[in-house]
N, C-alpha and C positions, 0 to 999 in steps of 0.2 A: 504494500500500500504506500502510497505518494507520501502520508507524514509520517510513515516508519526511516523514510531514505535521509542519506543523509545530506543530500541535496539541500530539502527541505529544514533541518535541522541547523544549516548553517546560516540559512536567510533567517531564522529565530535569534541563532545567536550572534549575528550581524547587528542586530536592531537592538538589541539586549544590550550588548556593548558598547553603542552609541548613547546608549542613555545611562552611563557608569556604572552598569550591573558587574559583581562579581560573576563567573563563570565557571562550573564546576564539571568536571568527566568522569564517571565511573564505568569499565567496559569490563566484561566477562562475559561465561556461558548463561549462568542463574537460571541451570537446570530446574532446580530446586529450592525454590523461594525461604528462608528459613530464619531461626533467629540473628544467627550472624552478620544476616545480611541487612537485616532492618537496623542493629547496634552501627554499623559501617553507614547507614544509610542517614542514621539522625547524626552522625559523627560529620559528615562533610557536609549534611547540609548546613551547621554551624560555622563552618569557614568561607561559604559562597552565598549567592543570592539568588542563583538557579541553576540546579540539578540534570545535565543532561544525564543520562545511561545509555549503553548502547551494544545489543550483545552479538556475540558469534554467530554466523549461519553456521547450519548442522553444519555443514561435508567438514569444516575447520575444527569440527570440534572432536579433538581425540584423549577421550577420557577414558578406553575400554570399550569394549565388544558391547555392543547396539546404543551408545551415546549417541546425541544426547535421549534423554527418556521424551521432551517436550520438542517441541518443533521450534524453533526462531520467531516463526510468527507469533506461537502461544505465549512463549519466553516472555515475547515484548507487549502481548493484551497484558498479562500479568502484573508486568512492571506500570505499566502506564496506570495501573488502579489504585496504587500505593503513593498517598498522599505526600511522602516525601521525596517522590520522582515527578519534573517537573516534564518533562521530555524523556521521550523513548524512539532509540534507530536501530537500524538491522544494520552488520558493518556485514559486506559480505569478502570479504579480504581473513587472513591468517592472524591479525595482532588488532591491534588501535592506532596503526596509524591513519589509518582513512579517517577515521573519526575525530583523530585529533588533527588532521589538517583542514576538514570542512569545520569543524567545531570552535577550533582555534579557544580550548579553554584557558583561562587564565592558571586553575590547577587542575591536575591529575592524580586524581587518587587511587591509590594499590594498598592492598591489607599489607599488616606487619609481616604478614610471613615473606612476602615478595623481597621484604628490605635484605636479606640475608642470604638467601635463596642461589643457588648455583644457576646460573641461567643459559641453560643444556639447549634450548630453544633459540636463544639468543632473541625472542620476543620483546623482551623488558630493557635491553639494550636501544633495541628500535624505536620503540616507544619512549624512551627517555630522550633520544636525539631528538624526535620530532617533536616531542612538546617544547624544547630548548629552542630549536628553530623557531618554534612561532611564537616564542615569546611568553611561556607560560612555566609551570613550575610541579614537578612529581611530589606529593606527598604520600607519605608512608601511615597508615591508620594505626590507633591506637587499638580500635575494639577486639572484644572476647573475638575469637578464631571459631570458625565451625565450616565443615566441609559436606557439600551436596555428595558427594562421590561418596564418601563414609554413610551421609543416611542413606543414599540410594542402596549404598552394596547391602546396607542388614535389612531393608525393607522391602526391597522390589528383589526378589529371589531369583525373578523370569528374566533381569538385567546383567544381573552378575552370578553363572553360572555356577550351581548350588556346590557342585563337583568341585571347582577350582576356589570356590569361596570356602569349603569345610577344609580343605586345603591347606588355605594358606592361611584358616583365622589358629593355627596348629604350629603357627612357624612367628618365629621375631621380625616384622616385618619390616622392620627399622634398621634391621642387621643384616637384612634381605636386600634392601634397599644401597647400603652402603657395599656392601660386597659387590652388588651387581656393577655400581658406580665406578667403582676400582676397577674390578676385572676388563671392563668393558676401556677405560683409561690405559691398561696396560699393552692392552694389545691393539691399538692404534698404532705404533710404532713398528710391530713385527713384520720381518720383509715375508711375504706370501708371493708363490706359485699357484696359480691354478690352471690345471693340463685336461685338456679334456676335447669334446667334439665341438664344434661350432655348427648350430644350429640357425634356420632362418625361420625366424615364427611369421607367415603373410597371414593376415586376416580379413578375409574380403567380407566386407558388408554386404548383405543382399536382403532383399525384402520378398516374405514368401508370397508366394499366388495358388491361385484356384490349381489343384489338381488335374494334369491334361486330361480329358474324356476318356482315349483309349489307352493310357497309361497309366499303371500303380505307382507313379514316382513321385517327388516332390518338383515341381517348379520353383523359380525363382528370379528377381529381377536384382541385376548385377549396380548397386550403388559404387561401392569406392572398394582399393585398399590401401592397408596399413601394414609394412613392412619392417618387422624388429627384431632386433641382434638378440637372437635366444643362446641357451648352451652355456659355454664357458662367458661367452660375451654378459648375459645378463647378470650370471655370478658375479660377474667380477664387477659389473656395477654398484648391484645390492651393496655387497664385500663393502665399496668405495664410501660407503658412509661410517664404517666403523675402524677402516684403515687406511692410511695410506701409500704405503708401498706395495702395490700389489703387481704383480705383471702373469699376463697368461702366452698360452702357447697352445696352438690348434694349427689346423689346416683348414685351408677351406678353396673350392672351387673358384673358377673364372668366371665366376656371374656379375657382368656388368652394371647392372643394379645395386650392387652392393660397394663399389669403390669408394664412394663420399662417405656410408654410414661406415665403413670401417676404419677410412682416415681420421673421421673425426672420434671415433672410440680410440684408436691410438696415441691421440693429442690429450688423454687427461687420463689413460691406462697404457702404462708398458707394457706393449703386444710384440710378442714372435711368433708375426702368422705364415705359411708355408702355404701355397699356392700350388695346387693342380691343375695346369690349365687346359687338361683335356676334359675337365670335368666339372661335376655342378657341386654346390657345396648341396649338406644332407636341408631340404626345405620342405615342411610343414604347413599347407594349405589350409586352414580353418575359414569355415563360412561361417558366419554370423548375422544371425535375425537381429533387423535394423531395431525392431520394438523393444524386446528386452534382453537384448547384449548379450543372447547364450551361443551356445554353436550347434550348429544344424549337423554339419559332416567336415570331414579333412579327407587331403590328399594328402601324399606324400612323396616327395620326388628323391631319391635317393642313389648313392653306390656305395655297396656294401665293402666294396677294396679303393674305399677313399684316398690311401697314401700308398705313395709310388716306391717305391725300390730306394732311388734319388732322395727321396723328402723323407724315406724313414732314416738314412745317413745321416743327415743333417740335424733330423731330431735329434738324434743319440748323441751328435756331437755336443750338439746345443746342452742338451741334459749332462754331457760327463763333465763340461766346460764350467756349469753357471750351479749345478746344485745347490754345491756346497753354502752360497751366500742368503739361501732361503731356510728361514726358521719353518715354518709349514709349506706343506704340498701337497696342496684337495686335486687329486685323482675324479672325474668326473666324467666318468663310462657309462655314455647312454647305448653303447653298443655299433655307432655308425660309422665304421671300420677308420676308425683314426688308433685307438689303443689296442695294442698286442703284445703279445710274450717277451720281445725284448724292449723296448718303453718301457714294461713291469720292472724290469728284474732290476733296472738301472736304478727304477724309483726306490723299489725296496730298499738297493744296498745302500744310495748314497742322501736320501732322504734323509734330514734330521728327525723330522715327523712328518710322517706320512697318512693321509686322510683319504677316503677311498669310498665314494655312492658307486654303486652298479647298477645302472636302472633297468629295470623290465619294463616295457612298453609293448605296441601292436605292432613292431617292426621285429622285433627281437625274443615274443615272449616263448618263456622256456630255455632261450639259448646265449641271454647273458645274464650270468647268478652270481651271486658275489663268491662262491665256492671256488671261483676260477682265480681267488687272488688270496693264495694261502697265508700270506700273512701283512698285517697294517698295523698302523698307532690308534687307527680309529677309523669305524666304523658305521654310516650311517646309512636305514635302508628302510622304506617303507612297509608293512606289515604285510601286504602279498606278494612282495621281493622276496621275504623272508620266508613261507609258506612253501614260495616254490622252487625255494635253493635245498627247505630240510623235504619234499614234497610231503609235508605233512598239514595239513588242513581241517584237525580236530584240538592239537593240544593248547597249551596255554602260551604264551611268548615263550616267559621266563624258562619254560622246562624245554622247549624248541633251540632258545638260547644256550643256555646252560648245559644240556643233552648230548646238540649235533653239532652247531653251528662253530662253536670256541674247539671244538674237535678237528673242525675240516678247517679254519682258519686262525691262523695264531694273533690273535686279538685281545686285548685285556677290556676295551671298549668298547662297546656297543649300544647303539640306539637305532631302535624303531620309530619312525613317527607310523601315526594311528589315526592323522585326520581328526576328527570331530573327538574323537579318543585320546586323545592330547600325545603324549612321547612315550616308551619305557626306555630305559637305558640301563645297562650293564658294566657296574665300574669295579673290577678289581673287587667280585665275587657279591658286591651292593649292587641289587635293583631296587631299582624308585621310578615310580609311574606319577610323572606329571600330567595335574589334569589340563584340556586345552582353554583357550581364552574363545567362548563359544560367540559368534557371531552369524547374525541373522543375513552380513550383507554379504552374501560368496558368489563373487559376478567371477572367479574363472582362480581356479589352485592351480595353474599352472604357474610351476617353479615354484611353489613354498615350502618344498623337500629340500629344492637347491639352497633357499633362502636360510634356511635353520641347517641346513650342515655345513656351508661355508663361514658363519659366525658361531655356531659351536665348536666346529673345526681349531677355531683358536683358541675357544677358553677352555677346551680340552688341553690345549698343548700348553699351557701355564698352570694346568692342576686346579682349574677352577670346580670348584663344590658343585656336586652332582645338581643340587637345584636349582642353584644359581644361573648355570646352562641351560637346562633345559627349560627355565622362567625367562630367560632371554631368547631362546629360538624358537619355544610356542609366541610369543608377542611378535617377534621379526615376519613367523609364517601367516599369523593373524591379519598381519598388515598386511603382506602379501597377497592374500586371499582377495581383495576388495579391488585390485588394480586390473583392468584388461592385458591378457597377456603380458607381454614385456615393455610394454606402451610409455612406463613409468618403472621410474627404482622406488622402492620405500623411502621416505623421507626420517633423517635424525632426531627433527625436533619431533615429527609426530611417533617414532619409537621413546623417548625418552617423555614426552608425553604421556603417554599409556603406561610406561614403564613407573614413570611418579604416583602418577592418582591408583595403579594398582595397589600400590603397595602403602596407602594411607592406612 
């Protein structure tokens, strides 16, 4: 609506100003209208002469799995009915600076907890520059503290996943919170490898139609596509938000369509890519219904002896040459003939730590299991990876783990992801099954296996606490989940986001 915008909001305090009104901002989510927030609300409006507010659109708001509980519009009937808000706007941007550039308040008001606060987000940074620019002034509040995410998580049970909430009201979550903060601090600096197949995800949009008369098929009419660096390339993206020294190493065909997207991934990732150029790199055809962003069907266009004679010399050089300078090495074997027995044996020997997915998919199922890689530092594989490596498809993980698997691969580590089932992992004879961060918005899991084993990858290889892990690569794949293919990496601030308000 016209006087939610902030448009509108600034011709108010335009005029307000001219007549030597104080001018006041308050911006958040205000999920959850509460007492905190009325104490904050009679607190500034004693230092100003009118009160704008002005909260987050949903998509910006990352507080945890189906945040916010109320819609922006609601947020703001809400607020506008509360005597000591004088104005209410929808900022539809990631922080307050829109708001405080059309607002241009005199102060900006943020609770005490902000004052101290590590700012992972780098949000309150922004907003501090911007209100100095225009000439106004950040105050830090004095009142009592209370948090919508803490009543939400013990009242609305259907919001915060009863499984992952019995969870973790079990654990110190404050020691939770600072472990993850650390771990996640330490391995920013570790130089990573990630070796593996380079994949091209194309996603055609199309819009379906009436089924032909004399045919049982689907129709369809052909809108756009979107072409994005899947594989080792998207890994290493995701990776790029929690490190930065990463470099990968693939092959990929002579597809002229890909030359720009791959210069400019090499301009901000250290790439050794190897070129086939009798051939196509391994590409992924997804159609997708224009209406709600699912996939209808894929192609797939492929060579299963991706790497030449020539270009497997050059890898092994490359590998016996540059090892040694890598702290980690994610191994990433979706099976489309880039990795084989000698690439293995090089990784094994001279690997410092070595990390190893085998994926099973509709190109490869049955004929790459992770049994073909007798021994790693760490293992990560999804639950009917694991099924169909021990071919067993009645017992439990743990006794499938524990039974076959550390039998047929010399491994002290191990994790399953589970999907909606959160992770198990296997550390040096400890299993701990984390529950997942469930969420209602799952527009497409592809790659949120890759996404929780390239960042657990690392805080396995610092000795990071079983939960701590696995609370960090259920939230990475969570986020993962809500993005259209590889369209998008996960964003830092909104992991660290979700990672704070989980853990109040």
């Amino acid at each position: 609506m016209e006087k939610f915008s902030l448009k509108n909001l600034s011709k108010i305090s335009k005029k307000l100003k001219e007549n030597g009104m104080k001018i006041g901002l308050c911006h958040g989510v205000f999920d959850i209208i509460h007492a905190g927030h009325i104490s904050h609300f009679e607190e500034v409006k004693k230092k100003c002469d009118f009160l704008f507010v002005t909260v987050t659109e949903d998509k910006f708001v990352h507080k945890g799995p189906n945040r916010p509980v109320n819609s922006h519009y609601f947020r703001a009937k809400i607020l506008e009915s509360l005597k000591l808000v004088d104005a209410v706007g929808i900022n539809y941007t990631s922080d307050a600076v829109e708001s405080i550039k059309h607002i241009k308040p005199n102060y900006y008001f943020k609770g005490k907890d902000y004052q101290n606060k590590k700012d992972f987000t780098a949000r309150l940074q922004k907003e501090t520059k911007a209100i100095k620019k225009n000439g106004g002034k950040i105050i830090f509040t004095e009142s009592p503290l209370k948090s919508s995410t803490e009543i939400i998580n013990k009242t609305y049970s259907y919001i915060f996943d009863s499984k992952l909430h019995k969870f973790l009201s079990k654990k110190n979550k404050y020691s939770l919170l600072e472990e993850s903060l650390k771990c996640l601090e330490k391995i920013k600096n570790l130089n990573v490898l990630i070796i593996g197949d380079a994949i091209i995800d194309q996603y055609d949009t199309v819009k379906p139609l009436n089924k032909p008369l004399k045919e049982n098929i689907l129709a369809t009419r052909y809108l756009k596509s979107d072409i994005f660096l899947g594989g080792v390339f998207a890994a290493a993206t995701n990776l790029s938000q929690f490190n930065k020294n990463i470099e990968i190493c693939t092959v990929i065909g002579n597809d002229r369509d890909l030359k720009s997207k791959i210069f400019n991934f090499s301009k901000n990732i250290n790439s050794k890519i190897f070129i086939e150029k009798e051939k196509v790199t391994v590409r992924k055809k997804r159609f997708i219904d224009v209406g709600y962003q699912k996939k209808i069907s894929e192609v797939y266009y492929m060579d299963d002896n991706l790497l030449g004679s020539r270009n497997l010399n050059k890898v092994k050089s490359y590998l016996n040459k540059n090892l040694k300078k890598f702290d980690v090495v994610i191994l990433l074997d979706y099976g489309h003939g880039f990795i084989n027995d000698e690439i293995y044996k090089i990784l094994s020997k001279k690997a410092k730590y070595l990390a190893i997915n085998c994926q099973t998919n509709s190109a490869n199922l049955g004929f790459n299991l992770i049994t073909k890689y007798p021994k790693a530092d760490f293992i990560c594989i999804d639950e009917p990876e694991l099924r169909l490596a021990s071919s067993n498809n009645n017992d439990l993980i743990e006794k499938i783990v524990k039974e076959q698997i550390i039998k047929k691969v010399k491994c002290k580590n191990i994790t399953i992801t589970r999907g909606r089932n959160g992770s198990f992992s296997y550390k040096k004879n400890k299993a701990l099954l984390t529950p997942a961060l469930i969420s209602e918005k799952v527009l497409d899991t592809i790659g949120a296996g890759d996404v929780f084993l390239v960042i657990t990858s690392l805080l396995h290889s610092i000795n990071t606490d079983q939960t701590v892990t696995n609370l960090i690569g259920n939230i990475a794949a969570a986020l993962k989940v809500d993005i259209l293919g590889h369209s998008k990496s996960i964003e830092k601030s909104n992991f660290y986001a979700v990672l704070n308000h989980l853990l109040k």
